[in-house]
Structures are given as structure tokens and as C-alpha cells.
Residue frames relative to the residue before (quaternion, step in Angstrom):
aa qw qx qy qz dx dy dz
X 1.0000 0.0000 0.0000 0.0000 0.00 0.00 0.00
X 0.3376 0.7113 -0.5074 0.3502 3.59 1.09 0.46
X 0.3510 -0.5647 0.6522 0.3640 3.93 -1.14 0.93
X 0.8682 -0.2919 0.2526 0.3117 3.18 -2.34 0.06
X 0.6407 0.5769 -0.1833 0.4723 3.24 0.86 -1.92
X 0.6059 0.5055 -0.3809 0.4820 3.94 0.44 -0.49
X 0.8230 0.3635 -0.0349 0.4351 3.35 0.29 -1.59
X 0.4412 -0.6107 0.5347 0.3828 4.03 1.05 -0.71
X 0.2548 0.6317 -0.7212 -0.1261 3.08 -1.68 0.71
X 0.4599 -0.6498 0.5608 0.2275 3.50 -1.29 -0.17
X 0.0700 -0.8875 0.4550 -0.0188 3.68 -0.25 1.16
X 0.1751 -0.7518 0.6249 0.1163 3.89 -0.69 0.44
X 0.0343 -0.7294 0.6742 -0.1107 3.49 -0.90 1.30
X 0.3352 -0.6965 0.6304 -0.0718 3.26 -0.57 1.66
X 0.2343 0.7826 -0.5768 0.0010 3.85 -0.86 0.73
X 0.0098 0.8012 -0.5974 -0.0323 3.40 -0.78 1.30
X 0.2199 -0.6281 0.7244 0.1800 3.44 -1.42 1.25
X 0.1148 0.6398 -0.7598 -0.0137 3.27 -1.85 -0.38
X 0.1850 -0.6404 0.7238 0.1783 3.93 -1.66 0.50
X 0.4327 0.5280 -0.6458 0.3420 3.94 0.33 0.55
X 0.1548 0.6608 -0.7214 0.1375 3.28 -1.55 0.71
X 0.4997 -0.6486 0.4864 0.3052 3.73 -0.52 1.59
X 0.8737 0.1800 0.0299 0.4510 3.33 -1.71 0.66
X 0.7787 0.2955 -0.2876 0.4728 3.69 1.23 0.54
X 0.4565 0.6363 -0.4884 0.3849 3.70 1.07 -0.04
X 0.2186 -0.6813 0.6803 0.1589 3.06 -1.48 0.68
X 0.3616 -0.7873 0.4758 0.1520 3.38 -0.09 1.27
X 0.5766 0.6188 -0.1204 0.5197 3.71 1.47 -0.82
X 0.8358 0.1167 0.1727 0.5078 3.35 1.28 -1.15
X 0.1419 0.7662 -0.6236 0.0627 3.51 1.27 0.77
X 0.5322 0.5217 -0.6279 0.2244 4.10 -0.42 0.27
X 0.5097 0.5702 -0.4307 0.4792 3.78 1.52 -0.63
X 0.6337 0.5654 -0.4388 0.2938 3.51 0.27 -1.06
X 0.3949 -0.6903 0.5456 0.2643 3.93 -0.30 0.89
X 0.4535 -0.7468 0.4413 0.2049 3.65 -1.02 0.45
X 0.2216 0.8454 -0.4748 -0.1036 3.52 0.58 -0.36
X 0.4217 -0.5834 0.6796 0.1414 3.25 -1.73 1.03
X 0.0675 -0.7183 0.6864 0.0913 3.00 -1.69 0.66
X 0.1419 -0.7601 0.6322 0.0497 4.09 -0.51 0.91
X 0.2379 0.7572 -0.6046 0.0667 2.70 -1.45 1.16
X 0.4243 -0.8324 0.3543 -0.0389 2.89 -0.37 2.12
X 0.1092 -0.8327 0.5319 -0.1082 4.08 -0.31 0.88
X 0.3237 -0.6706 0.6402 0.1888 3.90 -0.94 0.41
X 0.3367 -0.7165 0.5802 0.1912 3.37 -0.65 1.38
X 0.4863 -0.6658 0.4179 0.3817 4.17 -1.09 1.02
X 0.2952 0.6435 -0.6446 0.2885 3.99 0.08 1.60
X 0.5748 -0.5508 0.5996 0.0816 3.20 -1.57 0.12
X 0.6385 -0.2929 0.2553 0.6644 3.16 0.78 -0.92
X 0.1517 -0.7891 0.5874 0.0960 3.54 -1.73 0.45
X 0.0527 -0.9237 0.3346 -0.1791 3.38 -0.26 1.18
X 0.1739 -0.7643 0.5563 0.2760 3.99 -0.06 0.39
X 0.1092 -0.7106 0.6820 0.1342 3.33 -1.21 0.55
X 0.0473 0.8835 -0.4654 0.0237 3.63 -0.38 1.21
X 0.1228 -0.7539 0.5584 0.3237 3.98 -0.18 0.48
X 0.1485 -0.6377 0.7550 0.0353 3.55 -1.82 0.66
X 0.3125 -0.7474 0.5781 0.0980 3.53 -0.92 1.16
X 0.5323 -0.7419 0.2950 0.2814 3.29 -0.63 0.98
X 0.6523 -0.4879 0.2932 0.5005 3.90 -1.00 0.10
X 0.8641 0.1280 -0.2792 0.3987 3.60 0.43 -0.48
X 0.5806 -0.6763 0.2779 0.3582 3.82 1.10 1.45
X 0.5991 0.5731 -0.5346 0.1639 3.79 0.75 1.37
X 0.6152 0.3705 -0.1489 0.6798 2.93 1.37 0.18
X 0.1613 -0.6313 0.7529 0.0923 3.59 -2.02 0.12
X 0.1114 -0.6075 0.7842 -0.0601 3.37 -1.72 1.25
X 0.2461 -0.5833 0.7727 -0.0455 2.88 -1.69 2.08
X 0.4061 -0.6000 0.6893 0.0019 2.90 -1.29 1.77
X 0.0140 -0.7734 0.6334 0.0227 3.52 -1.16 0.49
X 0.2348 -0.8527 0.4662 0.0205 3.46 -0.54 1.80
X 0.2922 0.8253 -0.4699 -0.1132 3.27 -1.12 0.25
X 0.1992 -0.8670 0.4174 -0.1854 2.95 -0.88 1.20
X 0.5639 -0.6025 0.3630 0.4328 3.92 -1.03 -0.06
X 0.2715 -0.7464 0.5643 0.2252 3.79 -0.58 0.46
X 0.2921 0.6457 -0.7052 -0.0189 3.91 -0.88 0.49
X 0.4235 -0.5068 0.7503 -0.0295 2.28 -2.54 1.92
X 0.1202 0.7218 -0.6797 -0.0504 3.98 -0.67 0.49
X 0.0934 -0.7338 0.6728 -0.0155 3.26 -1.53 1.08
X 0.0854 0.7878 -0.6094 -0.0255 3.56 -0.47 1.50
X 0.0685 -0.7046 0.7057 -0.0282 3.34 -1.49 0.91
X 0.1867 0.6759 -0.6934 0.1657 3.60 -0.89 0.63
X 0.1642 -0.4903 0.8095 0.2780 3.38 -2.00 -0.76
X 0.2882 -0.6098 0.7315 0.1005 2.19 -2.64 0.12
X 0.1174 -0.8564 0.4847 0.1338 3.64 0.18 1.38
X 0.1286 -0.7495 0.6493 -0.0084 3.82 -1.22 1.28
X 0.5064 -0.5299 0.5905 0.3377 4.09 -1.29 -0.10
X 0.2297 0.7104 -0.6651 0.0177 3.18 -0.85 0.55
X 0.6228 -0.6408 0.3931 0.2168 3.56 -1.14 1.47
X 0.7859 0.4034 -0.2260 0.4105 3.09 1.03 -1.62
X 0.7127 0.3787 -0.5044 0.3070 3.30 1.06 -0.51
X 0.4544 0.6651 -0.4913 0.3312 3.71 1.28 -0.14
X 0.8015 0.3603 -0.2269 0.4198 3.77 0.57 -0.29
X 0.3647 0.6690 -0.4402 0.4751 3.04 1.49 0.72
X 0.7577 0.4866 -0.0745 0.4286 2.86 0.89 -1.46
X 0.7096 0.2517 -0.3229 0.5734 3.69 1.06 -0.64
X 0.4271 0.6196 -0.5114 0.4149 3.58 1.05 0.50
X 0.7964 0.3117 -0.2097 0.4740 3.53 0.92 -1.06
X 0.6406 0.5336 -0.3721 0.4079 3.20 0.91 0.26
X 0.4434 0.6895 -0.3407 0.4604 3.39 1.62 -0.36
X 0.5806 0.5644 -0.3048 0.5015 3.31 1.15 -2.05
X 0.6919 0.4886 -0.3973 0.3533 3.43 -0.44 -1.89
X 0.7143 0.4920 -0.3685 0.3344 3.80 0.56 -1.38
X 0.6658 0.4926 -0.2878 0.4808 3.53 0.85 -1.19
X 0.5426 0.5518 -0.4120 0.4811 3.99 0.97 -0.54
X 0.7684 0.4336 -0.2290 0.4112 3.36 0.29 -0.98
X 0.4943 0.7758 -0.1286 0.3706 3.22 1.83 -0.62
X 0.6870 0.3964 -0.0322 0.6082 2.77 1.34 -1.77
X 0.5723 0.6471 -0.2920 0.4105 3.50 0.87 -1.02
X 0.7097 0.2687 -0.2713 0.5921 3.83 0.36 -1.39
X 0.7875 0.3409 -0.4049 0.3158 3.78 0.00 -0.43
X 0.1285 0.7660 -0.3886 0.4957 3.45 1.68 0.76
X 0.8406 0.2307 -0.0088 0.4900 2.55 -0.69 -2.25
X 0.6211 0.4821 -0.4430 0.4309 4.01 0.49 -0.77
X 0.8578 0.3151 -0.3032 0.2702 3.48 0.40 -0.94
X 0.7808 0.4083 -0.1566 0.4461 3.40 1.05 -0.15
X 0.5389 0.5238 -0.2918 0.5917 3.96 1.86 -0.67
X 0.8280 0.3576 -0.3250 0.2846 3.20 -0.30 -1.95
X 0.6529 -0.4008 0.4895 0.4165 3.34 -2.02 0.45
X 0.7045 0.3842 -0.3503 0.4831 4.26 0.28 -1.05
X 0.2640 0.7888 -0.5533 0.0448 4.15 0.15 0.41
X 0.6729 0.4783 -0.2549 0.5035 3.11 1.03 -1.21
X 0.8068 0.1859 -0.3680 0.4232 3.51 0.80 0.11
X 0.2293 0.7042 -0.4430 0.5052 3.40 1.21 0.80
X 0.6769 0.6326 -0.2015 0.3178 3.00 0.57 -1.55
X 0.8583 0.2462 -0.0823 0.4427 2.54 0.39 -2.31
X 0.6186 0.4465 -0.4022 0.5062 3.83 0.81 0.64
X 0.4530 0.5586 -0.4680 0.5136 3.43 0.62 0.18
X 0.7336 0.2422 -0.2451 0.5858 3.75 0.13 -0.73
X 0.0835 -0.7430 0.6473 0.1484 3.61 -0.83 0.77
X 0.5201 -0.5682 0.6338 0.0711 3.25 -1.20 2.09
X 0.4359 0.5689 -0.6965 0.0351 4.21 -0.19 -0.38
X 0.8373 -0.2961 0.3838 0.2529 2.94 -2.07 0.02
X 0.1633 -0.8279 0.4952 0.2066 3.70 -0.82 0.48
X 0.6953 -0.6315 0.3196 0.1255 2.42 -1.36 2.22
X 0.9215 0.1222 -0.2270 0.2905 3.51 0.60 -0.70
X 0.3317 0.6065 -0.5445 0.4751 3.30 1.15 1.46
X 0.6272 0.6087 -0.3024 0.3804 3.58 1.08 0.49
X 0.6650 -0.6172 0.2760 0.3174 2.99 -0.61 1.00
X 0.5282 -0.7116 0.3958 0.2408 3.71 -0.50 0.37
X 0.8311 0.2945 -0.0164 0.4714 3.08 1.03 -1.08
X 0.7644 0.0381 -0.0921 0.6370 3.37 0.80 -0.93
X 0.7355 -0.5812 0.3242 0.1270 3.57 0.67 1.14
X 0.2408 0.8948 -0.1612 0.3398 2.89 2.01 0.03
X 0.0614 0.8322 -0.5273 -0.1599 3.88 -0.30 0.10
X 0.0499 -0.7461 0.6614 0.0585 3.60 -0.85 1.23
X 0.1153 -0.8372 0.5346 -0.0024 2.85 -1.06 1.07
X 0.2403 -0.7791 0.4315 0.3861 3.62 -0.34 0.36
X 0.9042 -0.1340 0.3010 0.2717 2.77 -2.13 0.45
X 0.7699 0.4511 -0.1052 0.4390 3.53 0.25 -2.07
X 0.6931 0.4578 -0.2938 0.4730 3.48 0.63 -1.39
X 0.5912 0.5525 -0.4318 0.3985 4.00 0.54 -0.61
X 0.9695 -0.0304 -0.2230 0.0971 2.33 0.87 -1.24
X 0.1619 0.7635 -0.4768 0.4045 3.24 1.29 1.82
X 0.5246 0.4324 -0.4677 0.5649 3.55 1.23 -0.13
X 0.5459 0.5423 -0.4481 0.4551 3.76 0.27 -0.49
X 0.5764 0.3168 -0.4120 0.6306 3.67 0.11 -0.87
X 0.5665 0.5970 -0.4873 0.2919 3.71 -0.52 -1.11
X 0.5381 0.7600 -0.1480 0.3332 3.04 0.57 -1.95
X 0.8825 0.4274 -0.0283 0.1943 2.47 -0.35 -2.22
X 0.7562 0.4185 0.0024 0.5030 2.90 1.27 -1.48
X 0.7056 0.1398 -0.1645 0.6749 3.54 1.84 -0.15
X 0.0014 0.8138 -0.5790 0.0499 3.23 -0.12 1.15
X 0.4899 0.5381 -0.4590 0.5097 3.57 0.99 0.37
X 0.6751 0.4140 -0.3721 0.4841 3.63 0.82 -0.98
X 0.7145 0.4523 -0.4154 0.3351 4.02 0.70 -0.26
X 0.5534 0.5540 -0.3927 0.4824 3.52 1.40 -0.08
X 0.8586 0.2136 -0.3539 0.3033 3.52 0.96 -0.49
X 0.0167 0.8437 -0.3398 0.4152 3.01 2.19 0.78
X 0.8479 0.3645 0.0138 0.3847 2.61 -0.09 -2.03
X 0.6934 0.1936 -0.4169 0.5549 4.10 0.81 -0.67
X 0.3580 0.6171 -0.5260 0.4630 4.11 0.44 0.23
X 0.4504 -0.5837 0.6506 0.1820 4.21 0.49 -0.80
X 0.4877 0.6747 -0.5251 0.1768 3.27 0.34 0.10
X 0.5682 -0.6061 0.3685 0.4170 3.69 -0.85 1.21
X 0.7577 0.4652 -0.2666 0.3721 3.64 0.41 -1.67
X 0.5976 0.6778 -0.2200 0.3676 3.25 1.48 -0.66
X 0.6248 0.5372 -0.0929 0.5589 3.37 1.61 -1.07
X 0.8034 0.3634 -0.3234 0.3434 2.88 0.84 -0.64
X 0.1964 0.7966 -0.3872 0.4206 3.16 2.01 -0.35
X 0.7134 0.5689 -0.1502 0.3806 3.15 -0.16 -2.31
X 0.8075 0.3962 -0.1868 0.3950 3.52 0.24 -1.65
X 0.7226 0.4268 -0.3020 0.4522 3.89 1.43 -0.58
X 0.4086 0.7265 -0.2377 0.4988 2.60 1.74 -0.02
X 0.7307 0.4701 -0.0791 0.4887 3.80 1.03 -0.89
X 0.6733 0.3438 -0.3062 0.5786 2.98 1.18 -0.71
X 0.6231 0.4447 -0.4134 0.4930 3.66 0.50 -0.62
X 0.7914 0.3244 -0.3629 0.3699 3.45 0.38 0.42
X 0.5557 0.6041 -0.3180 0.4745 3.09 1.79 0.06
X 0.7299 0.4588 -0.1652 0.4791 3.24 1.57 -0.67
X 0.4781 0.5044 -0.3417 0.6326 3.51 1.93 0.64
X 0.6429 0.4467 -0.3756 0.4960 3.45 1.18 -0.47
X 0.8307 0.1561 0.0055 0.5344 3.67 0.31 -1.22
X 0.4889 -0.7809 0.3495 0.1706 4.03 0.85 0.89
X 0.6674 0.3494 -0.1563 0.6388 3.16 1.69 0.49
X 0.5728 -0.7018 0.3400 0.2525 3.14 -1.43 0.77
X 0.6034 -0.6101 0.2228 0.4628 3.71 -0.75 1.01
X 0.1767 -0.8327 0.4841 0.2025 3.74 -0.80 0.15
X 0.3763 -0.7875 0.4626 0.1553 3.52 -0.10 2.09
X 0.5199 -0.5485 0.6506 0.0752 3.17 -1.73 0.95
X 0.0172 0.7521 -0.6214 -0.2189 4.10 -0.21 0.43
């Protein structure tokens, strides 16, 4: 029936600060952020805790062991303190940029040059469109000359792989190819010119 203090105990006190608090940090101003502590207090696994201490008497024939007891505290504080810092913010979107462009370079690597679908990887990866300023201004129109037809034709002629992938890519010069291409063969088939449907 002895209380603690008679017998000894041994105590562990845990203390955590921190200023984080969802949807409240001022990143701009972490002194506003309020600190809170959190304690949390625990019985270390003893029985009792005690000092056992000898003391030699005043005229050196004897010795007397004094036996203490008493409360042990153990404190352990850990916490943070969270602040903005520019530089480390651009560390970080610095290495994350990299990582993006690595990974960047890496699939269009392996896409352009490993996988079984390259050649059509490839040829959609570079977009072939039409150029913008051989085009009519106003009504959108393409004039071409004479000369240029007909140098895509040779073109053509001599790379007929480049007009097939020309040609699913959308290219303008490419289409139109195709389309003078149709009619001059519509108009050897049926001796006359095609007759649109609105």
C-alpha cells in the first residue's frame, strides 16, 4: 500500500511541437502558424526506482547505505518547424522537370527505334501538315505554281514511300498531289470533268 513516490517509478514523456495545420500555413509567414505541443506521458516497464548509495561514517568505523526512492523523468522532444524556402522550391521543380524530359527522351527512344509499331510511330510523331503560308489569306485557297506541282511529281515519283506517309500525316502539298491526281484519272476514264454533288 505504499504511493509511487515511496517505492519509485520511472516515467517517459514524449513531446511533439509542430506549426503544420491543413488549409492554414502561411507559407509567406510561418511565425502566424501557432505551434502546438502534443505530450504524451507512459510508465517506463520498472517496478520501482531507487538509488542505493554507501556513505562512510564521521569517524571511518563503519559505513551506512542510504536507500533512495524516488520519481524518474526521461523527456524526449521531437517536432519541426515548417518555413518557405525559394531555393528549396526550385530544386525540386528543377528535378522534376529533368526526370520529365528523361522519361521523355527515353519512351521516344525506345518508341522510335525498339518497338515493333516504329515506322508508324515515326511517321506520326513528326506532323507533315500543310504550309500555312502558301495559303491563301482570305478564302483559304491554295495557289500553287505550275513548277512546284510539278517537282512534287518527280518527288513522288522517285519516293513513293514518302507519299504514302505524306499523305496519312495530312499533308497540304500532299493532298493536293492525291486530288490532281484523281481527277486526271477521272478525266481519262470518263472524258469529262467530274460532276460534284452539293
Amino acid at each position: 500500500g505504499e504511493s509511487l513516490r515511496s517505492t519509485g517509478i520511472a516515467l517517459q514523456v514524449d513531446v511533439d511541437y509542430q506549426n503544420r495545420r491543413p488549409f492554414m500555413w502561411r507559407p509567406w509567414n510561418p511565425s502566424t502558424s501557432e505551434i502546438k505541443y502534443v505530450y504524451r506521458v507512459s510508465k517506463l516497464p520498472f517496478e520501482t526506482y531507487k538509488e542505493v548509495r554507501e556513505v562512510l561514517q564521521s569517524d571511518g568505523q563503519g559505513r551506512q547505505l542510504r536507500d533512495r526512492h524516488g520519481i524518474f523523468v526521461n523527456v524526449n522532444i521531437t517536432g519541426s518547424i515548417c518555413y518557405f524556402d525559394f531555393t528549396q522550391l526550385l530544386l525540386i521543380l528543377t528535378t522534376g522537370l529533368s526526370l520529365l524530359a528523361g522519361a521523355n527522351v527515353a519512351v521516344h527512344t525506345f518508341a522510335s527505334t525498339v518497338w515493333r509499331h516504329k515506322e508508324e510511330y515515326n511517321s506520326a510523331h513528326i506532323d507533315l501538315s500543310r504550309s500555312f503560308d502558301q495559303d491563301d489569306k482570305f478564302c483559304m485557297c491554295f495557289p500553287v505554281s505550275q513548277e512546284r506541282s510539278v517537282q512534287n511529281w518527280q518527288y513522288y515519283h522517285t519516293h513513293p514511300d514518302e507519299f504514302t506517309k505524306h499523305f496519312r500525316s495530312l499533308d497540304g502539298d500532299t493532298l493536293r498531289c492525291a486530288g490532281d491526281l484523281l481527277m486526271a484519272l477521272h478525266r481519262m476514264h470518263s472524258q469529262s470533268d467530274p460532276q460534284f454533288v452539293k
